[in-house]
N, C-alpha and C positions, 0 to 999 in steps of 0.2 A: 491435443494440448490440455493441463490441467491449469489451474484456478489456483492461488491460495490467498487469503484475504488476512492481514495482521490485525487479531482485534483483543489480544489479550493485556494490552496494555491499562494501566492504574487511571491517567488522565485525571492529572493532578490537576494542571492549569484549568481545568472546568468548574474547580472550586466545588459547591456543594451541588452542583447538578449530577456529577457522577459519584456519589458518597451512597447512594444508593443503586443507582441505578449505571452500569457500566458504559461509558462513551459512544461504543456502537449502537447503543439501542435509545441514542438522544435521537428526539425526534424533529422533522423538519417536514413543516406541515404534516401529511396525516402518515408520513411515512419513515422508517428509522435510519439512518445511517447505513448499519448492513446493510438493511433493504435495498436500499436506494443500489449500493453497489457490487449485490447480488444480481440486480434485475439487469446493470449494465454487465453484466456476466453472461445473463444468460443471452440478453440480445445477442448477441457476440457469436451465441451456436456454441459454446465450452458448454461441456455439461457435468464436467467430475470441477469440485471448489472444494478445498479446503480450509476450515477455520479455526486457528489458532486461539484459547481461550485463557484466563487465569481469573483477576483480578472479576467477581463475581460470575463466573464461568457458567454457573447454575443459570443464569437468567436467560444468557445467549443461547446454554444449550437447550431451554423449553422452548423460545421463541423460534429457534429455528426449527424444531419438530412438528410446531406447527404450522411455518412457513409450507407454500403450494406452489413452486416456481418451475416445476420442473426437474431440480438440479440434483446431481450425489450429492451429498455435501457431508465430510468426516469432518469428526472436530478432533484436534490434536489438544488434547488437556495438560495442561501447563499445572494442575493446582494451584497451589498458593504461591511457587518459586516461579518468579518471573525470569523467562533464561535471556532475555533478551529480545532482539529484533532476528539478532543473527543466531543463535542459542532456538528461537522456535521454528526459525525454519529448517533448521538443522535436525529437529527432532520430528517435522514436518516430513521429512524428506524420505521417509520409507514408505510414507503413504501417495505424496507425487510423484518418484519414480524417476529415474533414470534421464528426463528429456526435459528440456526447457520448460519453464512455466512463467505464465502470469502472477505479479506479486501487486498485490494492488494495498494501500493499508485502509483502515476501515474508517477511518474517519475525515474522508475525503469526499468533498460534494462537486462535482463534475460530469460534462457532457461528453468529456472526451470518450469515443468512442473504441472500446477494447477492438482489436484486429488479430483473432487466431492464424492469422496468415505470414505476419509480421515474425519474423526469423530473426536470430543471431547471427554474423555473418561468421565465417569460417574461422576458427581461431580463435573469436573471440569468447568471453563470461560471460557478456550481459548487453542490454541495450535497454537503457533509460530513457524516457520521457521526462521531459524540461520543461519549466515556463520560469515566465520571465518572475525577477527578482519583486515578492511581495516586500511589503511594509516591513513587516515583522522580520524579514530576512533580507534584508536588503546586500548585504555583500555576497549571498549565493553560495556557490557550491563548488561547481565545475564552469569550464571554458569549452566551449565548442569548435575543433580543429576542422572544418569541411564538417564530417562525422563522426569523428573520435573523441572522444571524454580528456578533457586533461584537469587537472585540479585548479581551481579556482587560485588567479594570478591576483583579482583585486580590479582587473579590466573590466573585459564584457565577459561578466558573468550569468551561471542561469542556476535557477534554484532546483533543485530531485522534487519532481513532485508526490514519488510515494507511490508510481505506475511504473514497473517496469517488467523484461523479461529477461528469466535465469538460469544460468545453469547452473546447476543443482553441484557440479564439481567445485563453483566457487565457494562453496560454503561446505562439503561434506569432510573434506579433509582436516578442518580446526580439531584443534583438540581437545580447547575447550567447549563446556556444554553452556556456558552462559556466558554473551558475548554482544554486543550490537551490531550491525550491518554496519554504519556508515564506514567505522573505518577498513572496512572490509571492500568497500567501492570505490574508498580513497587510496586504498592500494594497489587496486588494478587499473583504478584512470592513471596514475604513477607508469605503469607497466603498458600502457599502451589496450589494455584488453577489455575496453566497455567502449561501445557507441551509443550515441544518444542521435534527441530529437528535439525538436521544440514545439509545444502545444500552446497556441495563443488564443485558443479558446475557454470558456467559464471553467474557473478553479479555482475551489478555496478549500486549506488546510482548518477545519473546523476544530481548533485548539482550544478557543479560550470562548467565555460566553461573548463578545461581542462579535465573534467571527458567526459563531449559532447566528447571532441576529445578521449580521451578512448574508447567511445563506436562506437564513426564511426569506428576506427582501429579495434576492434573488427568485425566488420560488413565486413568489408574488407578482412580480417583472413580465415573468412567463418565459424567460431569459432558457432553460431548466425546466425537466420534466423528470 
């Protein structure tokens, strides 16, 4: 199973901390963002990752040259045109191949543990990881049916945490090249064809700088490694 890691995004909400310096490579204590969910890659035993680049592309691609983790890791260069969430994995997808993969996005700090073992079940796209409904997202996403995805009724909802795994068929046939995922996941939870899970372990979406300082505290806690 391959790896791919979404890190080409602008990451506006960070205000001037990423005007220079691009969101994966903010740092959290002595380590960065990628880093951080590299190395929970490589625990895992994956050893081919792909990373999606644009929005200062240059900086990720030195840093990861001189990253020592062990890993392949191809960077799919986006340049300056942002294709999307769904638009890069799209263009991702001649270098991951044909078979399910791990899609993790890069700006997420978590202990949850990647599992190369963990399958699609017969039939189905995808199978997402969930946790519960943060602050900032409080009405959620999807519903959880036993194990099947349904779209967020407004009940008991769970929020995408940004961990999932895919097939590659969900996304190869658009047509268009610049696109985002979500509602690309909101029309096969619709169609019955994603399962999920739920993670009630440390997770935080590292969006804006107060969530940054969430996660340094967290790091601090010793909560997180």
């Amino acid at each position: 199973m391959k790896a791919m890691i979404l890190a080409a995004g602008r990451g506006e909400r960070m205000g001037k901390l990423t005007k220079e310096v691009p969101k994966p490579l903010t740092k959290i204590g002595e380590s960065t963002l990628l880093e951080h969910n590299l190395q929970r890659v490589r625990r895992s035993g994956i050893k081919d990752v792909v990373i999606n680049v644009s929005w200062l592309g240059d900086q990720i691609i030195s840093y990861v040259e001189k990253l020592d983790l062990g890993l392949n890791i191809s960077i799919s260069n986006e340049g300056r045109n942002l294709l999307g969430t769904g638009g890069g994995i799209k263009k991702a997808i001649s270098i991951l191949g044909e078979d399910p993969f791990y899609l993790v996005n890069a700006d997420l700090f978590s202990d949850y543990e990647i599992n190369p073992l963990l399958t699609i079940d017969s039939g189905k796209s995808g199978h997402l990881i969930l946790v519960k409904n943060p602050p900032h997202h409080s009405k959620g996403d999807f519903c959880l049916d036993r194990k099947i995805l349904k779209p967020g009724d407004g009940k008991k909802t769970y929020t995408f945490s940004g961990i999932s795994i895919l097939s590659p068929k969900l996304i190869l046939n658009r047509k268009d090249h610049i696109f985002p995922l979500e509602p690309i996941l909101e029309e096969a939870a619709l169609s019955n064809m994603l399962t999920g899970e739920v993670y009630e372990g440390t997770w935080l979406d590292v969006g804006t700088p107060e969530r940054l300082d969430q996660a340094q505290e967290v790091l601090a806690s010793g909560r997180i490694s």
